[in-house]
C-alpha positions in Angstrom: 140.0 126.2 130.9 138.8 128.9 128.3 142.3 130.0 128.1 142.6 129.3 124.6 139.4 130.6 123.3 137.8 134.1 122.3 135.1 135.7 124.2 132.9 135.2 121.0 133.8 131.5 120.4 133.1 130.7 124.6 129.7 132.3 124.0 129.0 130.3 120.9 129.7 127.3 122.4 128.2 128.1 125.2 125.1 129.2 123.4 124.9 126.3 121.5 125.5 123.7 124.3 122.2 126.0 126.1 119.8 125.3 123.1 121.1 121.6 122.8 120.4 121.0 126.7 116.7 122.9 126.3 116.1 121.3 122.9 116.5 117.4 124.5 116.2 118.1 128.2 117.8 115.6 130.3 117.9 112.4 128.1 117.1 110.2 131.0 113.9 112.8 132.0 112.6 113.0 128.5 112.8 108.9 128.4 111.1 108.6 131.4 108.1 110.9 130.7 107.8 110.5 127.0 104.4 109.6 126.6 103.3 105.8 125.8 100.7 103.9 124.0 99.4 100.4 123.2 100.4 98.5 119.9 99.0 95.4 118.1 100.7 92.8 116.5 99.0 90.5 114.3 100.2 87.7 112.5 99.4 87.6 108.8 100.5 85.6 106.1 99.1 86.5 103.0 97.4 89.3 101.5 94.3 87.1 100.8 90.9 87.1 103.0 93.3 86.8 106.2 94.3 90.6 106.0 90.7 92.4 106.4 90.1 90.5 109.8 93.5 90.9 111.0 93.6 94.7 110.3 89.9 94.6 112.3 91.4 92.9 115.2 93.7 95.6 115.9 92.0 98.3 115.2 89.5 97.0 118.3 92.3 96.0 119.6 93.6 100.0 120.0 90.4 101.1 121.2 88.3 100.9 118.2 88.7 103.2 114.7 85.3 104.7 115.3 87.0 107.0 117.9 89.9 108.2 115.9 88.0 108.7 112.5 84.0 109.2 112.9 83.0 112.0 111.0 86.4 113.3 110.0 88.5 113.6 107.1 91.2 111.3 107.0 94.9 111.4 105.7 96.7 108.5 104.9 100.1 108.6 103.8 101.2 105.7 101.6 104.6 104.7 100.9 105.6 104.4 97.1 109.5 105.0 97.1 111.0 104.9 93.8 109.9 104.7 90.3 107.2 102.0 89.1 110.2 100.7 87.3 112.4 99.7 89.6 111.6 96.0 90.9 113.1 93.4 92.6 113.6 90.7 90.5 110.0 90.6 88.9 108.1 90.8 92.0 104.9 93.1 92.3 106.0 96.6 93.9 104.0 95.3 96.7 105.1 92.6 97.8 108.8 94.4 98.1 109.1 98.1 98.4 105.5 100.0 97.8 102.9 99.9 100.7 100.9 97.1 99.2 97.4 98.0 97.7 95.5 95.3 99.4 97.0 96.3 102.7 96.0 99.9 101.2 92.4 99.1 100.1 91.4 96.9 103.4 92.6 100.0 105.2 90.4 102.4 103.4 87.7 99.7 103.6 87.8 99.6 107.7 88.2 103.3 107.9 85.3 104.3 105.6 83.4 101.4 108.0 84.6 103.4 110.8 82.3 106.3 110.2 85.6 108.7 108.3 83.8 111.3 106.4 86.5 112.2 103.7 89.4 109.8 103.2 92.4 111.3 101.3 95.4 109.1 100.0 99.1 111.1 99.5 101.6 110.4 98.4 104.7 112.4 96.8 105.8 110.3 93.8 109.1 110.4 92.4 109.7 114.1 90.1 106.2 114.4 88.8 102.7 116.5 89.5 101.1 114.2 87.7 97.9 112.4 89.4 99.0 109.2 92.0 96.6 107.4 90.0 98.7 107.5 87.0 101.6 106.3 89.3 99.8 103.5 90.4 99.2 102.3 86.7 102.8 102.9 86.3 103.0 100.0 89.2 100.6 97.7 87.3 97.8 98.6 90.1 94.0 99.2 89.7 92.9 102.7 91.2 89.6 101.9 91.5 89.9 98.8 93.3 91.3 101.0 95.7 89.2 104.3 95.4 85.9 101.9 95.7 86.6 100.9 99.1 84.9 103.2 101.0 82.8 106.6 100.1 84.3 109.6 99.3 88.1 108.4 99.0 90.4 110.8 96.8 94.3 110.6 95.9 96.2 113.8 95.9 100.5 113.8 94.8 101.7 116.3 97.6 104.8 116.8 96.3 104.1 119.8 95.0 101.1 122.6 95.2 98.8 120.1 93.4 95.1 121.7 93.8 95.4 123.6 97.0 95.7 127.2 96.4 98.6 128.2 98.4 101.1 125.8 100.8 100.7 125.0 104.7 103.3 126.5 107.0 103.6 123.8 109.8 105.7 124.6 112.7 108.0 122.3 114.9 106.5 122.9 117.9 109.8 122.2 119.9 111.7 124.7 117.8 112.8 122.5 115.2 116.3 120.3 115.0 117.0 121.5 111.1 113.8 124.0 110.1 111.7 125.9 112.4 108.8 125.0 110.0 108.3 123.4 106.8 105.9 124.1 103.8 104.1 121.4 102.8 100.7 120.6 100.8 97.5 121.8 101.9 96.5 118.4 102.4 98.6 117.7 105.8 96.9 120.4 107.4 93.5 120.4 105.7 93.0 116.7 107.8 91.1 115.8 111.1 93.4 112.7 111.4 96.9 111.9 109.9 97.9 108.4 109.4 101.3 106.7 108.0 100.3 103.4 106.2 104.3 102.2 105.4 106.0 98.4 104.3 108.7 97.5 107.1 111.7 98.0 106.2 115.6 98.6 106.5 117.1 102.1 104.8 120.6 103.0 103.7 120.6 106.2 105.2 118.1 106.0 108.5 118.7 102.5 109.4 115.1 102.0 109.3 112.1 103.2 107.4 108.4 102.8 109.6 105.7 104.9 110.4 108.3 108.3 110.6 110.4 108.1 108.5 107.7 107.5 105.9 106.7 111.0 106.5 110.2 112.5 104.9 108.7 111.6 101.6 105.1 114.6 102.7 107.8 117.5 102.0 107.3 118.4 98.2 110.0 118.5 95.8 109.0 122.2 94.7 110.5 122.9 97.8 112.9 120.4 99.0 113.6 119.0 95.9 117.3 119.5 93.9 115.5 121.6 91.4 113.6 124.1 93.6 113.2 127.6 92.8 115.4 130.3 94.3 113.0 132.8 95.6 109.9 130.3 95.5 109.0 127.3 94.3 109.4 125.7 91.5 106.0 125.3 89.5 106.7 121.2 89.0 108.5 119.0 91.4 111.9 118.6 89.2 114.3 115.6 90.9 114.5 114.6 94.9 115.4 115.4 97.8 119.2 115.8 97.6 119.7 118.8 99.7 117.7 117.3 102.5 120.1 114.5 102.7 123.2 116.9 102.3 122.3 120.3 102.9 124.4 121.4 99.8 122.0 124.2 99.2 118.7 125.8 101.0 114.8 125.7 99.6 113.4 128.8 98.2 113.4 132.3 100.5 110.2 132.4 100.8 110.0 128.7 102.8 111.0 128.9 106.6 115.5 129.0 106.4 117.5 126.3 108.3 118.0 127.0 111.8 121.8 126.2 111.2 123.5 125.8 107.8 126.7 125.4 109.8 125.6 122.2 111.1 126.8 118.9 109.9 126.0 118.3 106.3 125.7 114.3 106.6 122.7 112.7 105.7 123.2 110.1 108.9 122.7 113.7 111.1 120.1 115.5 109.2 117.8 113.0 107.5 116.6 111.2 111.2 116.2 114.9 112.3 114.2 116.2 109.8 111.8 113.3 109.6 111.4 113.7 113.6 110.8 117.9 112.8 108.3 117.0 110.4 106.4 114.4 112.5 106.2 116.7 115.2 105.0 119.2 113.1 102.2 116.9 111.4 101.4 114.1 114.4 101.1 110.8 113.4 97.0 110.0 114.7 97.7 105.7 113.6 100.6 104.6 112.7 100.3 101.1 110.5 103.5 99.2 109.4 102.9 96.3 106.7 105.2 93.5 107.0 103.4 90.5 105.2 105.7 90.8 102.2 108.5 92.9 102.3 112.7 93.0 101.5 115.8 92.9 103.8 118.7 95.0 103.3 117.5 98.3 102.5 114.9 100.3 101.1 114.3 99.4 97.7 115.8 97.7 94.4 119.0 100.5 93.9 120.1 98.8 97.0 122.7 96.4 96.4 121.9 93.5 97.4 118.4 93.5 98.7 116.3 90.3 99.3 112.7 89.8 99.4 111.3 88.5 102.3 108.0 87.4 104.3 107.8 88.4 107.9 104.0 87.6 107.6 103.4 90.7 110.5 101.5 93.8 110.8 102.4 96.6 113.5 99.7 99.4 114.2 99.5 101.8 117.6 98.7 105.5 117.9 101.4 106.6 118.6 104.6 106.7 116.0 107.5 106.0 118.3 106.0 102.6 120.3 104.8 101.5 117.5 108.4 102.1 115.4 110.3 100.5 119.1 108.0 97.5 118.6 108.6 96.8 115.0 112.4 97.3 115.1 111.7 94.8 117.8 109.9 92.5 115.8 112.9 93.2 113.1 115.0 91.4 115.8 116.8 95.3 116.6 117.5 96.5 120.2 115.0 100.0 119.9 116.9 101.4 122.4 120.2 101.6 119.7 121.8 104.6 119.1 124.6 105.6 116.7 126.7 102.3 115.9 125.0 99.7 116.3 123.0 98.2 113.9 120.4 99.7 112.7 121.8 102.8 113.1 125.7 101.5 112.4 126.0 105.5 110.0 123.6 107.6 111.3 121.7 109.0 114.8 117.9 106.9 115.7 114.8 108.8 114.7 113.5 106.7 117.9 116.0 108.5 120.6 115.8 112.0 118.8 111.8 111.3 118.9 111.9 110.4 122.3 114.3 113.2 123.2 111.6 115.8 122.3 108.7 114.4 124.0 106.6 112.1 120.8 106.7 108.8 122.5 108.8 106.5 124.2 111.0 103.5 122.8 111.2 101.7 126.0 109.8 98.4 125.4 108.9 97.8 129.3 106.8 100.8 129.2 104.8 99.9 125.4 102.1 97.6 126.0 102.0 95.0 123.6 98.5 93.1 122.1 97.8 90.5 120.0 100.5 88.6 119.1 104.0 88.6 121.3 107.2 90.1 119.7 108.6 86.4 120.4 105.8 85.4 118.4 106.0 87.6 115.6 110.4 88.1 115.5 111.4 87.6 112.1 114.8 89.1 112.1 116.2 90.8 109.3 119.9 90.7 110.0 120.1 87.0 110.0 118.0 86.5 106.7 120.2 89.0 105.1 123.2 87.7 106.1 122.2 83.9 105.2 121.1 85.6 101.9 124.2 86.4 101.6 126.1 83.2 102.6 124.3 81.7 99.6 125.7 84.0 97.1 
């Protein structure tokens, strides 16, 4: 059978068929005994004084915040993708694209409650060091509304060294599917608790974007960016991500090297694996997914085609990938997809490569559910796209 191959090339192969096998295990064993964990649901329909109570409900609901925050500092990853100035239609940023900033405040509100001693907010805004609160004005937001709702709450842009003197090595602790490790702001590692605060959503190149792949945007530009240094990072983050998508070149020598720059160079491959490295590497403590407002169709405006929509839901658990299998479910998507089938029609599920490696399962029979039903709370985006779409 190896008739036509070198000695080399059978032990490459063979090699790499080896770390593959150790790297996912048995796909049916690692679905089986990938850990699980309750998720609320609530219905919410405005960002008015519904939302407080409804965020309250299930955070009790998961056991109470006072066990996952009391007297520990707190990072909360918000999601602003994009420029202020790109907008859908002329609809405020959050009520489309950006995490909203009630959603955001009433967050920081409960959590302060909770007993949290230090509350940071990150965020990596688009090609800039300069402050998030700046960004934020940029969106037509009030910073203090939002730095007033609890004690001791601080912003900090992470997409580059910003005022930490010296970057965190985190490492994959399974190895790693693209890096070993990544650099990233003090910030991710100077935090008792880590949570991703993200607007449901479709994406272009994930097929989704929830409480994971909201972490992509904690790797800084300095280093992951198009206009990284060579030999080390580049003082100010200059452009995106590009070469996280396409792997055209690699970050600076001093930051951890691909495992394998022969692998494939499509975004659809390496974006759902890096987003899985870097959650693995910085665990997700609560996961919250905003749905009251949001868009169908992609991620944000420089998607063709877009639409704004109100799903009027809110999805919170523990763990990242229940809480991700429930909203996609909610979304009115099959979690257990895989490549070619929607979602996930152009590129691999961060779910099944998350699940692969041990985070959490995507089994819906296995996730208990609280608060409302999925039934109750379905708003599904495919078929509000496509009558969207009809209309045009």
């Amino acid at each position: 059978m190896y008739r036509n191959q070198t000695r080399r090339e059978w032990l490459l192969k063979t090699a790499s068929a080896v770390t593959g096998a150790c790297l996912a295990g048995s796909r049916v064993g690692a679905a089986a005994s990938a850990p699980t964990a309750r998720v609320a649901v609530a219905r919410c329909g405005s960002y008015g004084a519904e939302l407080l109570p409804a965020l309250g409900r299930m955070f009790d609901q998961l056991g109470g915040l006072g066990r996952i925050v009391k007297a520990k500092t707190v990072a909360i990853k918000i999601n602003l993708t994009g420029m202020p100035s790109y907008r859908v239609g002329y609809l405020p940023l959050g009520d489309t694209h950006y995490t909203s900033p009630q959603v955001i405040a009433a967050t920081v509100h409960l959590i302060g409650q909770a007993g949290a001693r230090r509350i940071r907010l990150l965020e990596s805004p688009w090609s800039t060091a300069d402050p998030v609160e700046e960004y934020l004005l940029q969106a037509d937001w009030e910073p203090r509304d939002i730095l007033s709702s609890a004690p001791t709450v601080e912003f900090e842009n992470t997409n580059w060294l910003g005022s930490g003197k010296k970057y965190s090595r985190l490492v994959v602790p399974y190895g790693g599917y693209i890096f070993p490790a990544y650099d990233l702001n003090h910030s991710y590692e100077d935090c008792d608790v880590f949570v991703s605060l993200t607007k449901m959503k479709e994406h272009a190149t994930a097929g989704i974007t929830l409480s994971m792949k909201n972490c992509f945007g904690i790797t800084p530009a300095t280093i992951y960016g198009s206009g990284a240094g060579e030999d080390e990072p580049s003082d100010v983050p200059k452009g995106g991500r590009l070469f996280i998508h396409t792997g055209y070149r690699q970050p600076p020598k001093s930051a951890p090297a691909e495992k394998d720059p022969a692998s494939p160079r499509q975004d659809g491959y390496r974006v759902p694996r890096v987003v899985v490295d870097l959650v693995a590497a910085r665990p997700i403590d609560l996961a919250i997914v905003e749905g009251v407002r949001t868009i169908t169709g992609g991620e944000g405006p420089w998607i063709r085609g877009v639409v704004p929509a109100s799903p009027g839901v809110i999805v919170a658990g523990t763990n990242p990938v229940t809480t991700d299998a429930v909203c996609m479910a909610v979304m009115g998507f099959d979690p257990g997809a895989d490549r070619g089938k929607a979602p996930f029609e152009t590129c691999d599920s961060t779910l099944r490569l998350a699940e692969d490696v041990g985070i959490g399962t995507r089994d819906l029979s296995r996730i208990e559910v609280v608060g409302a039903s999925i039934k109750e709370a379905m708003f599904d985006f495919s078929k509000r796209q496509a009558a969207c779409s009809a209309r045009r």
